[in-house]
KOLFIPA-217774 format. One record per residue (C-alpha): z, x, y. Coordinates in steps of 0.25 Angstrom, whole numbers, plus 2048, in hexadecimal, padded with zeros to 3 digits. Layout:
# KOLFIPA-217774
SITE    c3    c1    c2
SITE     Z     X     Y
...
END
This chain:
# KOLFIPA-217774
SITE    c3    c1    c2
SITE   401   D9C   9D4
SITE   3FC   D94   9C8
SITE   3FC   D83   9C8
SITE   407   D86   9BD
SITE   411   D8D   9C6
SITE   40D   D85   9D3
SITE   411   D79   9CA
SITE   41E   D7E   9C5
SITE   421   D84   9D3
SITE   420   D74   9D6
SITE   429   D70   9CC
SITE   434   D78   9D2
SITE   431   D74   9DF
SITE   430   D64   9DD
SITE   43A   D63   9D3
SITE   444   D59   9D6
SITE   43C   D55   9E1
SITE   432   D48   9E2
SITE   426   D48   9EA
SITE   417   D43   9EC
SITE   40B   D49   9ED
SITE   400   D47   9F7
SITE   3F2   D46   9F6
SITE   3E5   D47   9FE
SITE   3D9   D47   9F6
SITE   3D8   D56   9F8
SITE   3D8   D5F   9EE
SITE   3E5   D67   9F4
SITE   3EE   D59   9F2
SITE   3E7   D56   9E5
SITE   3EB   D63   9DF
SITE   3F7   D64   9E5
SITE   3FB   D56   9DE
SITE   3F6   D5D   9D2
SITE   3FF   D68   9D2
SITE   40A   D60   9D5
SITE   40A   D55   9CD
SITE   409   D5F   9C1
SITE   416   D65   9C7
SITE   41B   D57   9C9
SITE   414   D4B   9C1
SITE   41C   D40   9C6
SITE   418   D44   9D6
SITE   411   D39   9DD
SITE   405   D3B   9E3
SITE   3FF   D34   9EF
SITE   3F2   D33   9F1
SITE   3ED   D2D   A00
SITE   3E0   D28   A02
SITE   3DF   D2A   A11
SITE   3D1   D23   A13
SITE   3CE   D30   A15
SITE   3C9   D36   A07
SITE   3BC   D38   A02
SITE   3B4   D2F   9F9
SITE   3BA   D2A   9EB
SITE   3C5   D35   9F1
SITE   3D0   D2D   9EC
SITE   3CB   D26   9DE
SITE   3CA   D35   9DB
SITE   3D7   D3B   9DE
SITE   3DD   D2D   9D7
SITE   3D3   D2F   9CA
SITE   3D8   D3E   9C8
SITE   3E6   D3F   9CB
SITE   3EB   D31   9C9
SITE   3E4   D2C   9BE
SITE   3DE   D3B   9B8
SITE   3EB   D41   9B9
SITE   3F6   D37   9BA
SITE   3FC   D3A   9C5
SITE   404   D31   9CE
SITE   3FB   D2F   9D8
SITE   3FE   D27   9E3
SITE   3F0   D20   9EB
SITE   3F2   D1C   9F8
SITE   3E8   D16   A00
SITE   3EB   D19   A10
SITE   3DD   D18   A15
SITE   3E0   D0C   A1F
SITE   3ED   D13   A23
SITE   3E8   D22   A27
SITE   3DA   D1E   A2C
SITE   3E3   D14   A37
SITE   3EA   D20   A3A
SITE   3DE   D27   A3D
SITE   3D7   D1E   A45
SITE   3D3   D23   A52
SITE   3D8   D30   A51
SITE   3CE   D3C   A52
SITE   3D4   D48   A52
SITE   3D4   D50   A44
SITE   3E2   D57   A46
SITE   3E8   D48   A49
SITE   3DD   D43   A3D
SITE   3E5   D4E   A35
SITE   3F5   D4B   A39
SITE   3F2   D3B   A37
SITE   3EE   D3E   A2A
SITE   3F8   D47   A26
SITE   402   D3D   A2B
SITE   3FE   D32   A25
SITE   3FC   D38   A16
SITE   40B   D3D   A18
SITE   410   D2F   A1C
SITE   408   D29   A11
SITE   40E   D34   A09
SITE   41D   D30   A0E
SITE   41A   D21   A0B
SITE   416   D23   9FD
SITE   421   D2C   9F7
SITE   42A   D20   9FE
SITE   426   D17   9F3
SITE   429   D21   9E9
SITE   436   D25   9ED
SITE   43C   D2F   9F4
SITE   432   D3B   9F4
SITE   437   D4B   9F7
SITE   428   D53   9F8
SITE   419   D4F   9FC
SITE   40F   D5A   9F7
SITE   403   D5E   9FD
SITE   3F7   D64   9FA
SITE   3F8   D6E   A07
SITE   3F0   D7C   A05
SITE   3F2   D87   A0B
SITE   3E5   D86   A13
SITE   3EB   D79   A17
SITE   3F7   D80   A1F
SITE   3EF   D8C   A25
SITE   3E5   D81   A2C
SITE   3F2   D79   A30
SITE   3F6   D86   A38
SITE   401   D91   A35
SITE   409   D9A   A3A
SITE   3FC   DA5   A35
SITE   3F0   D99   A38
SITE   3ED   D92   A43
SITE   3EC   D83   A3F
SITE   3E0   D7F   A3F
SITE   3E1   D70   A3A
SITE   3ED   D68   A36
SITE   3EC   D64   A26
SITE   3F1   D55   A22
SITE   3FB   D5E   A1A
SITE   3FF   D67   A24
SITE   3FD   D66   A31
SITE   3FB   D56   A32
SITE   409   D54   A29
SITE   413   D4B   A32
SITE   41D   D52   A39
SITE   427   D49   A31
SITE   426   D47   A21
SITE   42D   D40   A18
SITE   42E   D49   A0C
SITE   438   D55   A09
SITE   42E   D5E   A05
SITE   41F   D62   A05
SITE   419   D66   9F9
SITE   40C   D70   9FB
SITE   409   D75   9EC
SITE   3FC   D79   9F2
SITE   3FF   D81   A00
SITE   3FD   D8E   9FC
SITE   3F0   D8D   9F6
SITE   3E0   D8B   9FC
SITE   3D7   D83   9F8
SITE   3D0   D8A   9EB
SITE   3DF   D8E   9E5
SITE   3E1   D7F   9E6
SITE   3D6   D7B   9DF
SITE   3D8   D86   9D3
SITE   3E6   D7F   9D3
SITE   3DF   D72   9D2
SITE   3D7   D75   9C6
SITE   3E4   D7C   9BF
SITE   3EC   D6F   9C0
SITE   3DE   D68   9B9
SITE   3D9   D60   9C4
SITE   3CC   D5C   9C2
SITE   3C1   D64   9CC
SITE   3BE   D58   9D2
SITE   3CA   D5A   9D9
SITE   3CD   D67   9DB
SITE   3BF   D6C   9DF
SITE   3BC   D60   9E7
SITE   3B9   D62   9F7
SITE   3C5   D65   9FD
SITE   3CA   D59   A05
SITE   3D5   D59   A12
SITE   3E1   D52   A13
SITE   3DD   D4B   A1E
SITE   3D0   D46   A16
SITE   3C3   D41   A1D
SITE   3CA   D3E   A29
SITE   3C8   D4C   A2D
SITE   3BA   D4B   A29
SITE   3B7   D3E   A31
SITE   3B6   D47   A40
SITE   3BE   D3C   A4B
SITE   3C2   D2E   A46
SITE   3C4   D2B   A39
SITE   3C0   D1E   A35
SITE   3BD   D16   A25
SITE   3AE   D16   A29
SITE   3AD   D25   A2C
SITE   3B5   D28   A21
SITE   3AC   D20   A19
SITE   39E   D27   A1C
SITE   3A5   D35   A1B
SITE   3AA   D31   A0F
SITE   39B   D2E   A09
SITE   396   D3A   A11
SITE   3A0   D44   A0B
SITE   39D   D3F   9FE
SITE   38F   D3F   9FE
SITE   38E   D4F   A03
SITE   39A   D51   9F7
SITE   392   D4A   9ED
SITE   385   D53   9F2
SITE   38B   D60   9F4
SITE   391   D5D   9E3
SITE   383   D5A   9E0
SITE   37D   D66   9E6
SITE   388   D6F   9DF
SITE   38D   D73   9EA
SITE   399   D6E   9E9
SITE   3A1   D78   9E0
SITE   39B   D84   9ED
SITE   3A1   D7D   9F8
SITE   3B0   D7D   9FC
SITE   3B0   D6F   A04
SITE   3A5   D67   A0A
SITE   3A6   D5A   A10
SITE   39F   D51   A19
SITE   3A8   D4C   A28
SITE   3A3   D41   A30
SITE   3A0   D44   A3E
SITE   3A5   D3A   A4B
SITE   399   D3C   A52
SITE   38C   D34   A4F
SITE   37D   D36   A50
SITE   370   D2F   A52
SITE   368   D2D   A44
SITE   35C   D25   A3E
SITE   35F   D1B   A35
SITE   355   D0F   A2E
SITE   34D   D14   A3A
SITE   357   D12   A45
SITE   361   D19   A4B
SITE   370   D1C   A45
SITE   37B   D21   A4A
SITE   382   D28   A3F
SITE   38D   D32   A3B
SITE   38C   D41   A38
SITE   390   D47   A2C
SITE   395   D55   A2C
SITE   394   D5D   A1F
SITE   39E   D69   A1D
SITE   39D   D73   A12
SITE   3A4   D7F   A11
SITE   3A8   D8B   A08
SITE   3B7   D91   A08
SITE   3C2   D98   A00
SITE   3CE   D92   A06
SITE   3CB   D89   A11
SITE   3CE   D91   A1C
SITE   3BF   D95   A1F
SITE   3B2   D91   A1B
SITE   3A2   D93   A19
SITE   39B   D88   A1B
SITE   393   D87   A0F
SITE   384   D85   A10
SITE   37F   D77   A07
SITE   36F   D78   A06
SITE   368   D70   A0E
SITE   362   D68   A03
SITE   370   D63   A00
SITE   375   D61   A0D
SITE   368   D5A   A11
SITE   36B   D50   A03
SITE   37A   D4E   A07
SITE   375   D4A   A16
SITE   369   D41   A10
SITE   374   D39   A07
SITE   380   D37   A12
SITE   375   D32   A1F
SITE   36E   D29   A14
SITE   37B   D25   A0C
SITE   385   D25   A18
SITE   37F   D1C   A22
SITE   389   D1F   A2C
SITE   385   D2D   A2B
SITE   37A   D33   A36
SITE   37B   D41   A35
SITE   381   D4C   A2B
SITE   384   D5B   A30
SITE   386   D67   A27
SITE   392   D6E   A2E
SITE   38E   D7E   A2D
SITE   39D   D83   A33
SITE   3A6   D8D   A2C
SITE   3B5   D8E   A2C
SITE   3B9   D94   A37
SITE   3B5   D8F   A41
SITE   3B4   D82   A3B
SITE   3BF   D7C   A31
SITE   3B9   D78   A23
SITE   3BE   D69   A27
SITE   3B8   D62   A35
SITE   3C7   D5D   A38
END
């Protein structure tokens, strides 16, 4: 279906009807906004920053659809909120179901300032839903959007423009609707943010050197070209420490896993081979630059058995 006929298929659908739109960071949500505020240009957005974005994550998304694009973009700042609600909890699927209750209560909050409100969309694809586990596919882990929504939510309707696609038919839909490629061809990014990337209890610092982490092997893996050959590549911080030298002493530092892989729809996955001389410059940067960082791994695992994400 063509980004013409998916927007006039929204018309008929939202018309009448007043909704808002959600937003992650992600380039699901981000795309879906697009094609739904061409649909609808009075619908509010709502970005949340969850304290678990990447670096400059949010400046971005604010430049390029609020200022770039006019549309009425909604910035919330919840990091103090979801991290309190995550504290102490290590379990990734309660990680996941916190999460996805919180951005809907945040969600709930918001279009109660605006009046009353009938739909919220979502940017869930259809790789979204078969991990989340249906009546064909074993669930494999619950998405923010899916398998994390409250079992009570107060909205009419859900809106999912995006459900039936994967990944790279979302993108080619980006591109139609003129969203820069920054966006649409940027690392994919889940719902759930860095706090699945953060392996046990999330807190602001370890968020802080993964955020540095990440972004050095993103900038690096850019620099090397590489980036336009890789589906997704990302860096998660370990829990456990190890034994280092540092200034000629001993450290006790974090490990950073690099993940990289190859894929046509998410649902399997090559991990994808970075030369050694990058891979040795990316480890170089984050041990001198991250002081809190010890150790970095290359993770060399394919999907199955592994998933692409840790969490």
């Amino acid at each position: 279906m063509s980004h013409l006929k998916k927007i006039e298929e929204l018309k008929n659908t939202l018309k009448g009807k007043k909704g808002i739109c959600a937003m992650s960071g992600g380039v699901d949500s981000a795309v879906a906004a697009a094609l739904v505020h061409a649909a609808c240009p009075d619908l509010v957005s709502v970005y949340v920053n969850t304290g678990l974005m990447r670096k400059n994550e949010s400046a971005e998304i604010e430049k390029v659809f609020k200022k770039e694009r006019g549309m009425n973009l909604i910035m919330v700042d919840a990091e103090e909120r979801f991290l309190s609600r995550l504290k102490g909890v290590d379990d990734p699927n309660k990680k996941r179901m916190i999460i996805g209750e919180e951005f809907i209560r945040v969600f709930e909050e918001e279009a109660k300032k605006i009046g009353a409100v009938d739909y919220l969309v979502q940017g869930t694809i259809l790789a979204d839903i078969i991990e989340s586990g249906t009546d064909k596919h074993k669930a494999i882990k619950p998405h923010h959007n899916v398998g994390g929504l409250p079992a009570v939510v107060d909205f009419k309707q859900l809106v999912e423009p995006l459900k039936d696609l994967y990944k790279p038919q979302v993108r080619e839909l980006g591109l139609a609707l003129g969203l820069p490629e920054s966006i649409v061809m940027r690392q994919p990014f889940p719902g759930p943010g860095l706090g699945v990337r953060v392996i046990g209890e999330i807190t602001k610092a370890k968020l802080d050197i993964l955020r540095e982490a990440d972004f050095i092997f993103r900038d690096e893996v850019a620099a090397a070209g590489l980036d336009k050959e890789i589906w997704q590549y990302f860096a998660v911080l370990l829990s456990s420490r190890s034994v280092g030298i540092e200034d000629g002493g001993r450290s006790y530092g974090y490990t950073v896993a690099l993940r990289a892989v190859t894929s046509t729809d998410a649902l399997s996955a090559q991990w994808f081979k970075i030369p050694f001389d990058v891979l040795g410059k990316i480890s170089n940067r984050i041990t001198s630059e991250v002081k809190e960082v010890g150790r970095v791994a290359y993770d060399i695992t394919s999907k199955p058995p592994a998933t692409i994400e840790w969490e």
